[in-house]
ROKOLBA-647937 format. One record per residue (C-alpha): residue in one letter; x, y, z. Coordinates in steps of 0.05 Angstrom, whole numbers, plus 5000, padded with zeros to 4 digits. Example, Ala and Ser with C-alpha at 12.3 -4.5 7.8 and 13.67 -1.06 7.14 Angstrom:
// ROKOLBA-647937
A524649105156 S527349795143 
***
This chain:
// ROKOLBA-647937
X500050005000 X505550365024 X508750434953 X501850544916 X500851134961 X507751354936 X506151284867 X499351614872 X503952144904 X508152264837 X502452324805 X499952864835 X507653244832 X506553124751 X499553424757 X501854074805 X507954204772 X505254314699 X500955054724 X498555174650 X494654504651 X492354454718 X489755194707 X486254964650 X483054344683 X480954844742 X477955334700 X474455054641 X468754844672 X466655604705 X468455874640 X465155354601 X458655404648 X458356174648 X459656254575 X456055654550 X448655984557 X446255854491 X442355294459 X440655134388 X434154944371 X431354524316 X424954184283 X422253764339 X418553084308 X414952484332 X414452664407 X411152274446 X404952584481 X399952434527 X392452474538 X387352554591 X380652674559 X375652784606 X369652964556 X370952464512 X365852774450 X366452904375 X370353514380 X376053264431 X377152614393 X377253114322 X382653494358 X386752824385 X386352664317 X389653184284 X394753224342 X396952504320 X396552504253 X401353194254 X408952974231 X410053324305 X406552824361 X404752144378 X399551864426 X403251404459 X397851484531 X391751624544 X390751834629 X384651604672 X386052194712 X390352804745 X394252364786 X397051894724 X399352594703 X406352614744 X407351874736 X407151984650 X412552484662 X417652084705 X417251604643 X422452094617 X419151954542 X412552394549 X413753124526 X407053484533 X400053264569 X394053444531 X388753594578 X381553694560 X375853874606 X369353584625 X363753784578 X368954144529 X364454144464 X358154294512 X361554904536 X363455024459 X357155004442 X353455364488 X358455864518 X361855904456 X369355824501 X372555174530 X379655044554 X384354574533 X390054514593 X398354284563 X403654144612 X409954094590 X416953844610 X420354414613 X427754034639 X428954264567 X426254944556 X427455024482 X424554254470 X418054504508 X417355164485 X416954844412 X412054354427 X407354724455 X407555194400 X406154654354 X399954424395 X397355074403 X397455184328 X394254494307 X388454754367 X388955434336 X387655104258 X382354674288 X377955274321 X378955614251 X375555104210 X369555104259 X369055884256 X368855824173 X364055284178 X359055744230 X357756524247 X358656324326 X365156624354 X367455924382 X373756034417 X378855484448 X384355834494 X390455204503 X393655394581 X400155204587 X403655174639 X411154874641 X413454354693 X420554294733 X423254984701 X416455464690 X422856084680 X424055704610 X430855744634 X436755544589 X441855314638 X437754784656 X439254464599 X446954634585 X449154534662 X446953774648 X450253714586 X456754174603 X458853694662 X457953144625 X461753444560 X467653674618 X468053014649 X467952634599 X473953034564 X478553184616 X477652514649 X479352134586 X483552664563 X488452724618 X488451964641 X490451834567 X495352314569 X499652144635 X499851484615 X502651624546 X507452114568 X511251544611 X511851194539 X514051864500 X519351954558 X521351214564 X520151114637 X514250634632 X519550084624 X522250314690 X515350324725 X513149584703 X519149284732 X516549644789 X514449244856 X508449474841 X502649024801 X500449424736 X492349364766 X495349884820 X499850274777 X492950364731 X489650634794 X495751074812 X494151434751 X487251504750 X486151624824 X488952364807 X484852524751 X478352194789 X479952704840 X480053294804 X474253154766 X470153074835 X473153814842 X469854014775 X463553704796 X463154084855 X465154714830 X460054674769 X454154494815 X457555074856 X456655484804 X449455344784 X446855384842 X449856084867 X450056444797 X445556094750 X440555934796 X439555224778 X436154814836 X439354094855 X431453814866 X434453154878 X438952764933 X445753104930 X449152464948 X445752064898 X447952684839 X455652524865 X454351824864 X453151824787 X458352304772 X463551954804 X460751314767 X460851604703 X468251974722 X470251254722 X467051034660 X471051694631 X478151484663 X477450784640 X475550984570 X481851384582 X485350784593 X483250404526 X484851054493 X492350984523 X493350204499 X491650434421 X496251004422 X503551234426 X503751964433 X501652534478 X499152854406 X495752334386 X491252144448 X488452854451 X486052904386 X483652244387 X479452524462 X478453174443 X475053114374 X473352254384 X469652474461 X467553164442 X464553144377 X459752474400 X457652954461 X455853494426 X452353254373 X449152614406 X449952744483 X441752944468 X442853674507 X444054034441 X440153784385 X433353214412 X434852514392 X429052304376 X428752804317 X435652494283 X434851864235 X434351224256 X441451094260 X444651604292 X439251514343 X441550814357 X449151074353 X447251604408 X446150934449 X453450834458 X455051494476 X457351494549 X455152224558 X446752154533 X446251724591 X449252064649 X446052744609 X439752364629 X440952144695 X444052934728 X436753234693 X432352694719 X436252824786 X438953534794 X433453804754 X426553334765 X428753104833 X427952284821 X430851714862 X434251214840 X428350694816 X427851244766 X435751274740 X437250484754 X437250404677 X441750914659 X446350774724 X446350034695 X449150164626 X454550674649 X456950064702 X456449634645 X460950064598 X466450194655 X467549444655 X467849354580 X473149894572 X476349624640 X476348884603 X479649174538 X484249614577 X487449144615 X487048594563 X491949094529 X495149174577 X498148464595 X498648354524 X504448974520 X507748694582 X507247974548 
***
């Protein structure tokens, strides 16, 4: 232990002593969080939607009609009641709740006004904002045709209201998909790194004939990196909470829980990414643009999956970022346990042993 400890210790003087880098590692993620307050939108299709119809006439089921025929939504529940209403949400897949009141084409007809209630999940503002926009205008179209077809001033007046972030607030999204896009980087990044460097240098010869077993010499140079990405955990949440103003709904302990799981699954795709390569150069263009690019594009905090073809939506599935994307919202944001994240938590574990198996596969087969 004694000599682990010691090289643990090295690592850290390699860390400390190289200012520029450590500077870097310390303050991306503020920077990154404060400047990174901007989201691109895009054509939202095929979201799934749910129903509670409590009239049940001609004119709701005309109206449910068009809502799923539309290129935008897809009936995938219909609710018994209010209470179902919460549950469809925590399902993570349903992005607006349709509700419709008792008597609605009674009061049309008579009063000439009914209501039709959407709730939205608003953990992602711009992905709400556009759906509702879209219902309201497919409601809007609707209450047009009748008002050609009569003289009566019908009129139909959509409330929405927006759930978990009724501000519309952008960060709520990027703070998500920033830690994730950090960790994932510097994690794999830097792990990568420190090991290739004892290659570039020639001292990794040296440190295998090492007392030390090459299982703890892996974990001499992760432990570091695992550390200082706990750091940038803290000081993003830090940072949301005090500037941004970005709630943590959920268990705290539970939030660092995931992070430090999915730190892990980061450092040990660090590893792999150290077994294929030979170079300092080499491993950071292979993290930089292979880690960051995947994020980005198919983390699911910048652009919805569910909108991309078939195929990149099933590549987005072995993306280590869309999960843990999924699990800090559904936590930080939503405020679920863990009945509610055991999925996601499951295939992170499930990818940290995969690029564990490989990396030390690769690992013997060098010293071999």
């Amino acid at each position: 232990m004694k000599q682990f400890l010691i090289f643990v210790q090295k690592e850290f003087y390699h860390i400390f002593r190289d200012r520029k880098s450590l500077l870097i590692i310390i303050l991306m993620p503020i920077v990154q969080i404060i400047l990174f307050g901007f989201a691109l939108t895009n054509e939202i299709k095929d979201s799934d939607i749910a129903v509670l119809d409590e009239s049940k006439d001609v004119a709701t089921a005309e109206i449910i009609h068009r809502l799923d025929a539309s290129r935008y939504f897809n009936v995938a529940r219909y609710l018994h009641s209010q209470v179902d209403i919460e549950a469809a949400f925590k399902t993570g897949k349903i992005r607006l709740v349709v509700i419709f009141q008792n008597k609605f084409r009674e009061n049309l007809l008579h009063t000439n006004h009914a209501q039709i209630q959407l709730l939205a999940d608003a953990t992602d503002p711009n992905t709400a904002t556009t759906v509702t926009n879209y219902a309201t205008s497919i409601i809007r179209d609707y209450q047009n045709d009748l008002t050609t077809n009569t003289p009566l001033p019908y009129q139909i007046e959509p409330q929405v209201r927006m759930l978990y972030n009724p501000q519309l607030k952008g960060a709520y999204t990027f703070v998500p998909g920033v830690m994730a896009m950090i960790l994932i980087i510097i994690s794999a990044m830097m792990t990568s790194v420190s090991i290739v460097r004892e290659k570039e240098i020639n001292t990794m010869e040296v440190l295998l004939v090492s007392p030390l077993k090459p299982l703890l010499f892996i974990l001499s140079k992760a432990i570091p990196y695992m550390f200082l990405s706990l750091v940038n955990v803290s000081t993003i949440l830090i940072v949301s909470v005090t500037l941004l103003e970005v709630p943590i709904n959920g268990n705290l302990l539970l939030l660092m829980g995931e992070a430090l799981l999915f730190i892990t699954t980061a450092v040990s795709l660090g590893l792999m990414i150290s077994n294929v390569t030979s170079s300092q150069q080499t491993a950071q263009m292979i993290s930089l643009l292979g880690l960051m690019l995947p994020t980005l594009l198919l983390g699911g905090f910048m652009f919805p999956i569910e909108s991309m073809p078939k195929p990149l939506q099933v590549m987005s599935n072995i993306v280590p970022s869309k999960w843990f994307f999924i699990i800090v919202k559904d936590v930080m944001i939503k405020g679920l346990g863990f009945k509610m994240i055991w999925k996601e938590t499951l295939i992170l574990f499930g990818m940290t042993l995969f690029f564990l198996a490989i990396s030390f596969s690769k690992f013997k087969t060098r010293l071999a």
